[in-house]
C-alpha positions in Angstrom: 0.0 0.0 0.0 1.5 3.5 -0.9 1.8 6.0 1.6 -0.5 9.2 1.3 1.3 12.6 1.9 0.4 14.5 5.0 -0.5 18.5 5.1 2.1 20.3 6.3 1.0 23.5 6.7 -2.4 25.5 5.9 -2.3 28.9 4.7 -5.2 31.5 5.1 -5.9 34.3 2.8 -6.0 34.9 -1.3 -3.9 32.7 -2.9 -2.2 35.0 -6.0 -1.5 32.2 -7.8 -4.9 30.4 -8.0 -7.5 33.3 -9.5 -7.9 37.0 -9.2 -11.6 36.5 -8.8 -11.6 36.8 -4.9 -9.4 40.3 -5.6 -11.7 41.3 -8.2 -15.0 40.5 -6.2 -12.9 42.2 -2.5 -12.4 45.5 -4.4 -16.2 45.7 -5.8 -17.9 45.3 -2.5 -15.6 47.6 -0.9 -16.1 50.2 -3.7 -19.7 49.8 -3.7 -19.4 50.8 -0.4 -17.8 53.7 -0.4 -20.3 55.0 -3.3 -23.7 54.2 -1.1 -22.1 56.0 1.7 -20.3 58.6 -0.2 -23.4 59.3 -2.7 -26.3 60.8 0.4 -23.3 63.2 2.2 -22.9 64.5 -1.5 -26.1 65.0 -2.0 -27.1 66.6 1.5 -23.9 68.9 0.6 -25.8 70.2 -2.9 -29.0 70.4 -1.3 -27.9 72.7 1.8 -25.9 74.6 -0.6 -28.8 75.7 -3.3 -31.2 76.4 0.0 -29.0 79.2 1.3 -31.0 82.2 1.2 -29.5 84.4 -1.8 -28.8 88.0 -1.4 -32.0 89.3 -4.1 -33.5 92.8 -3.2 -37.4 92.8 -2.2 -39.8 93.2 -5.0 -40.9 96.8 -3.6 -37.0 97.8 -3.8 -37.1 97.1 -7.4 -39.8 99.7 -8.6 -38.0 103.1 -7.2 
């Protein structure tokens, strides 16, 4: 009967050599994200900026 090899040592993590998939899939979840959280704040930004009250005379200033 042959003898079967033995595990020597078990490695966690991405192996580089196997597939870039796990990279690939890593980097989209992370990037999408960033974008849901990043999207509202710039949005909130826009929206507080075109309320600011802007510096128009009164209608009754205009006809003197």
């Amino acid at each position: 009967m042959a003898r079967r090899g033995r595990i020597l040592a078990i490695k966690w993590g991405m192996n580089p050599n196997s597939s870039s998939l796990g990279v690939d899939v890593t980097f989209l979840l992370v990037g999408a994200t960033a974008l849901a959280i990043v999207t509202p704040v710039i949005g909130a930004l826009l929206r507080w900026r075109a309320n600011k009250p802007s510096a128009l005379p009164e209608p009754a200033e205009l006809t003197k």
